[in-house]
C-alpha positions in Angstrom: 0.0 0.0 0.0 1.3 3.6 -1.1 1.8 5.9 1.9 -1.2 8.4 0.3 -3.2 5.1 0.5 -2.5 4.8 3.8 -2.7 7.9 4.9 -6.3 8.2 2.9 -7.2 4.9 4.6 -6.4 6.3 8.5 -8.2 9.3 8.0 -11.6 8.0 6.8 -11.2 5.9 9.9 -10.7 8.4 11.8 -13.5 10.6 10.2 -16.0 7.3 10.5 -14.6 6.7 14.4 -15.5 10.8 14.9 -18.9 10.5 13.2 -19.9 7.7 15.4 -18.5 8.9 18.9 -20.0 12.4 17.7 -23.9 10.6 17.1 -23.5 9.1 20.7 -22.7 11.9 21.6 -25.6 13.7 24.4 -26.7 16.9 23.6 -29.5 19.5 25.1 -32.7 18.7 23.1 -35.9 17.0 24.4 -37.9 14.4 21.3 -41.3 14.5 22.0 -43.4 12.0 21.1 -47.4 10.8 21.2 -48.4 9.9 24.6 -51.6 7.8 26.0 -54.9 8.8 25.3 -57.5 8.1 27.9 -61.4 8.7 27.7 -62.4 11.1 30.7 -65.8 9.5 30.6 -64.4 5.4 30.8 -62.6 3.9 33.3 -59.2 2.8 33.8 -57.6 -0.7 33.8 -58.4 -1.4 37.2 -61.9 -0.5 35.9 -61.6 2.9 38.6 -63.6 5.5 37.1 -61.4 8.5 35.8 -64.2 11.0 36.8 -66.3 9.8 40.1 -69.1 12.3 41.3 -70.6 11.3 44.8 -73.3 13.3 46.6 -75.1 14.6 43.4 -77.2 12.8 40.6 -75.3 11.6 37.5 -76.7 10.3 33.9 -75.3 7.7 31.9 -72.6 8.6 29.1 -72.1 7.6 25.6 -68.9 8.1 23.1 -65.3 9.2 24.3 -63.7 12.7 25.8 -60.4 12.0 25.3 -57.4 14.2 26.7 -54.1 13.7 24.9 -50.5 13.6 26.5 -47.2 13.8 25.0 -44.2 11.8 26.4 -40.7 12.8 26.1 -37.3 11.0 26.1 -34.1 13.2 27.1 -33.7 16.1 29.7 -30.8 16.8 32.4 -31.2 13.5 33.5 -30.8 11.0 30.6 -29.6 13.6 27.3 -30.7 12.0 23.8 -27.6 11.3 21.8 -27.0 13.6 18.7 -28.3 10.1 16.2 -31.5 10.1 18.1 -31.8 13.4 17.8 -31.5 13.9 13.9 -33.3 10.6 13.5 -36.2 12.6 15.2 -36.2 15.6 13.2 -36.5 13.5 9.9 -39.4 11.9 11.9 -43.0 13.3 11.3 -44.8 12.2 15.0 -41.6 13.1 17.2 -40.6 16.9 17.7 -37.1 17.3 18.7 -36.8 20.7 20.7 -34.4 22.4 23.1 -34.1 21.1 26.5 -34.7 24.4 28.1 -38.3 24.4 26.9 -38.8 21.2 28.5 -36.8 22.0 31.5 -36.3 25.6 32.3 -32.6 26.6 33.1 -31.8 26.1 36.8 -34.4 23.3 37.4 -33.9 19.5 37.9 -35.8 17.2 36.5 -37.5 16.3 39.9 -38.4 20.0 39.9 -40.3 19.6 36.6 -42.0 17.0 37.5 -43.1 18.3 41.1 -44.4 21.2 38.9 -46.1 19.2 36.4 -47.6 17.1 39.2 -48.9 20.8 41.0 -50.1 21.9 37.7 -52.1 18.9 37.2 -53.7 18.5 40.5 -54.7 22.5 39.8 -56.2 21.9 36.4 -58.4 19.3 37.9 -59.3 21.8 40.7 -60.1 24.6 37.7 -61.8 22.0 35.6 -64.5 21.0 38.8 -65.0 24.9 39.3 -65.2 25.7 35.7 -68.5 22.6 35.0 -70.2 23.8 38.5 -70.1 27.4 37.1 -71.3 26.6 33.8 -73.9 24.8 35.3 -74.9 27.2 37.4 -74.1 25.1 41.0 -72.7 27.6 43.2 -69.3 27.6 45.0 -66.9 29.1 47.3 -63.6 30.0 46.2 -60.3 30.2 48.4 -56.9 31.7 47.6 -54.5 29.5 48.8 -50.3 29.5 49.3 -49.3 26.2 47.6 -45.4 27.0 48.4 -43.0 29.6 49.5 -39.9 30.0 47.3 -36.5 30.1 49.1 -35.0 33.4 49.2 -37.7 35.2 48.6 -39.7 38.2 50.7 -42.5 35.7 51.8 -39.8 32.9 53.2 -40.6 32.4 57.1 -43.7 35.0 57.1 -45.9 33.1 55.0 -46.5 29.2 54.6 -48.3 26.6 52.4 -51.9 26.1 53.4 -52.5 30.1 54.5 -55.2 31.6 52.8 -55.0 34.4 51.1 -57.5 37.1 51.7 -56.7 40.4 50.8 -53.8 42.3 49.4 -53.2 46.3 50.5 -56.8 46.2 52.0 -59.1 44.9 48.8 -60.4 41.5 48.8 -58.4 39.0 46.9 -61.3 36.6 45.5 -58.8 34.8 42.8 -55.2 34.0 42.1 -55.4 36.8 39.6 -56.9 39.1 41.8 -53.4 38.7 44.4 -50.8 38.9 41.0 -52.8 41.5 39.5 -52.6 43.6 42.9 -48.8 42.5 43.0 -47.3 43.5 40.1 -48.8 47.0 39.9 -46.1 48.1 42.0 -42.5 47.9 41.4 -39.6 45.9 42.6 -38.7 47.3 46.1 -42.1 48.9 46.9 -44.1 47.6 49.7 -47.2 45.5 49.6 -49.5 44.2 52.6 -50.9 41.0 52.1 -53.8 39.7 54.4 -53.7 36.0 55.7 -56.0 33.1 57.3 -54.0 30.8 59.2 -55.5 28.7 61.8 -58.6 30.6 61.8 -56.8 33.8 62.8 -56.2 36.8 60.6 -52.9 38.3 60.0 -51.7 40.7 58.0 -48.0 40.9 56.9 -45.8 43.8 54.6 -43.4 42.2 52.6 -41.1 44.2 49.9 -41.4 42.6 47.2 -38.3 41.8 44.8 -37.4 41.5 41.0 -38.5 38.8 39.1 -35.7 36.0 38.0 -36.9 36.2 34.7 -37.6 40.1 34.4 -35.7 42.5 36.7 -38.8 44.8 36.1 -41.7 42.7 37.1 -42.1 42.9 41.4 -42.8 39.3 42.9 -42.6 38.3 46.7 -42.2 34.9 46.5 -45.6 32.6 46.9 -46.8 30.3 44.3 -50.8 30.3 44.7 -53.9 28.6 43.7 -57.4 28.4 44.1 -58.5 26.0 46.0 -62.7 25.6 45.6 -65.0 24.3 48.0 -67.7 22.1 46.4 -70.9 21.1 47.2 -70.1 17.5 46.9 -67.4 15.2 46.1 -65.6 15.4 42.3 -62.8 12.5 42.2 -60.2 12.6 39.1 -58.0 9.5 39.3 -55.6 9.4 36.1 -52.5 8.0 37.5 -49.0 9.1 36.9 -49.8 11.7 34.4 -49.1 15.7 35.1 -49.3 19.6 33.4 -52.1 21.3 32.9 -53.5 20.5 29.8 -56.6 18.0 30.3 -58.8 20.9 32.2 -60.8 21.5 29.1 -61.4 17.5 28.9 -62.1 17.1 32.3 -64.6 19.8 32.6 -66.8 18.4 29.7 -66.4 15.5 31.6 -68.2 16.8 34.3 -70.6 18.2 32.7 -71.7 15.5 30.8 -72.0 13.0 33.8 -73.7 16.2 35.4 -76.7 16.7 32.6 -79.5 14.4 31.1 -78.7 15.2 28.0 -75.8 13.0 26.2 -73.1 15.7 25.0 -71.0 13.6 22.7 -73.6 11.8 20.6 -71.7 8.7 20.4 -69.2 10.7 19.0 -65.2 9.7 19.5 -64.4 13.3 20.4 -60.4 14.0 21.7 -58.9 17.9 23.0 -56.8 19.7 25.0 -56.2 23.0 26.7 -56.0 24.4 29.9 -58.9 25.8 31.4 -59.9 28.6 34.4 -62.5 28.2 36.9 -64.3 30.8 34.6 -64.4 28.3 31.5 -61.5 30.2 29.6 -59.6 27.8 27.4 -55.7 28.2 27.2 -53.2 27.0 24.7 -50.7 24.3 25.3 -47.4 22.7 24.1 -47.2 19.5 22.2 -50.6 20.2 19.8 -49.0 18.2 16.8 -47.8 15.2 19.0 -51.3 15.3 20.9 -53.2 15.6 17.1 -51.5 12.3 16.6 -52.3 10.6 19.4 -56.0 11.5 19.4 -56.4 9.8 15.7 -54.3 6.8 16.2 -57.2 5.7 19.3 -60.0 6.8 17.1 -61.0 10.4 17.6 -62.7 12.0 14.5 -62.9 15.7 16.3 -60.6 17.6 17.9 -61.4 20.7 20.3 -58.7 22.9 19.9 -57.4 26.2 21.8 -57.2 29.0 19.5 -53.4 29.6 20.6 -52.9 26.7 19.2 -54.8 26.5 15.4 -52.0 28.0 13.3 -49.7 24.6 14.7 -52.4 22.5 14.3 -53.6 23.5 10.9 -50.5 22.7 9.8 -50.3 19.4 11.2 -53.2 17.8 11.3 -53.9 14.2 10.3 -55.9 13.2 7.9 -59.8 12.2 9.3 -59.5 14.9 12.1 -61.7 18.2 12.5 -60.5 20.7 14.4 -62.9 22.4 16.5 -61.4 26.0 18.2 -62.4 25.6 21.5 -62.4 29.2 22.8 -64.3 28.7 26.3 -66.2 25.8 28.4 -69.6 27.2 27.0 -68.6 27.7 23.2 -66.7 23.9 23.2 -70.7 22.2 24.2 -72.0 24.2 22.0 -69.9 23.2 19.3 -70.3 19.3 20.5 -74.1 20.0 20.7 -74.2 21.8 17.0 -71.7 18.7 15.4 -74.8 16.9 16.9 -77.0 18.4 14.8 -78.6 21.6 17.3 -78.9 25.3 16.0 -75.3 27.0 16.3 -72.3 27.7 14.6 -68.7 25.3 14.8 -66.2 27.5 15.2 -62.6 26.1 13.1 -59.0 27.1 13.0 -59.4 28.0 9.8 -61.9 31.3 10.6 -59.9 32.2 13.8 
């Protein structure tokens, strides 16, 4: 062998060993894939109902309400190597996106998922609220600490469990209310938040201090939620599965099991979106991954946040209808019109 032979020869090996360590090599994205789809109105394998309403009358169901999830491989934990990676973006159910999206900066993985396990256990909360509103079944709303961040204002004067009650003197009725309140003033200025604890009222000034995320936006340190009290007993069992995203399913639901009337028609009907405890629909991440899932178990309709048409126009699979989903009240009536009752169907396309 010539030495240029040879010396072509040990560098193509070297260029193929290279490629190879380089695709096994981890790097900082997230592939997101189709999740389970379960119907809010069935049961699940242990035959546990995923919605269970005790104290109130219920009606027979029909058809599927199906929330969507998406699961994910990679994260600070366990990176994707750069071969799975590309292999995903050539891919047309699996969305390959940056880990920080996933997983802000400066949280662990167990921090996500404690967050995703909150958020879910609030949508649920939202998603009770938002059906007993609609349906006109009155409740009582609580603003509650659900944690106290370290470093903060609020570390050592508030604690998880107090209840919120009013902030510089006017009632605080919702978490939006006590934000809303907050961040009119600016990092430094002072702002007196009243408290239940125990029973007893307290008030405490805190200062309140920059944002991490934007030095202009004043914050004291409490994450909140609403916390309802019902007139009887809602139970939502869907096992290990968190974020925010099911409300909307969740409160049709409810709803259904909560009327006479059969909402879905027989109808194989999946969604998603967040949703408030005043029936406002919010847009979420994974719509193309979710779009997926939802026709590969059978759904023929979609209900879709408007935040998220322009994603899902463009990819939608064949034999699905999307169905903007703009509020709890426009969502039954667009189920009730695709039913064949007076009303329009609102669509992504005339957003």
């Amino acid at each position: 062998m010539s030495r240029r032979a040879a010396t072509l020869t040990v560098a193509s090996v070297l260029v193929l060993v290279l490629a190879m360590v380089g695709a096994l090599l981890p790097v900082p994205y997230v592939a997101l894939m189709p999740g389970p789809t379960s119907d809010t109105l069935g049961t699940d394998d242990k035959g546990v109902p995923l919605v269970k309403i005790d104290g109130q009358r219920t009606y027979p169901t029909d058809g599927h309400l199906n929330f969507t999830t998406v699961t994910y491989r990679g994260g600070p934990g366990g990176r994707i190597d750069l071969l799975t990676a590309l292999r995903g973006w050539v891919e047309g159910d699996v969305a390959i996106v940056p880990e920080e999206t996933v997983f802000p900066k400066g949280e662990s993985q167990q921090q996500v998922d404690e967050e995703n396990t909150r958020q879910m256990r609030d949508s649920q909360e939202s998603a009770e609220a938002a059906a007993l509103n609609e349906l006109k079944i009155p409740i009582r709303n609580q603003v509650q600490v659900d944690s106290v961040q370290k470093g903060k204002p609020a570390e050592g004067r508030l604690k998880p469990g107090d209840e919120i009650v009013s902030v510089d003197g006017a009632p605080a009725a919702s978490v939006s209310d006590v934000t809303g309140r907050v961040t009119r003033r600016k990092p430094g200025d002072p702002v007196t938040i009243g408290y239940r604890r125990d029973g007893k009222d307290e008030k405490v000034t805190l200062t309140t201090a920059p944002a991490p995320t934007d030095a202009k936006r004043p914050v004291v340190g409490i994450v909140l939620a609403d916390r309802f009290k019902f007139p009887f007993k809602i139970d939502i069992s869907v096992g290990d599965v968190g974020g925010p995203s099911a409300g909307l399913m969740f409160a049709l639901a409810i709803y259904d099991k909560l009327t006479p009337e059969n909402l879905t028609g027989g109808k194989f009907i999946a969604g998603t979106g967040t949703i408030t405890p005043k029936g406002e629909v919010g847009p979420i991440g994974g719509i193309q991954q979710k779009m997926i899932a939802a026709r590969r178990a059978g759904a023929t309709v979609f209900l879709t946040p408007a935040g998220n048409c322009k994603d899902a126009l463009a990819a939608r699979p064949d034999g699905l209808r999307l169905v903007r989903a703009d509020t709890l009240k426009s969502a039954i009536e667009s189920i009730n019109a695709l039913n064949g009752a007076k009303g329009t169907i609102p669509s992504c396309e005339n957003r």
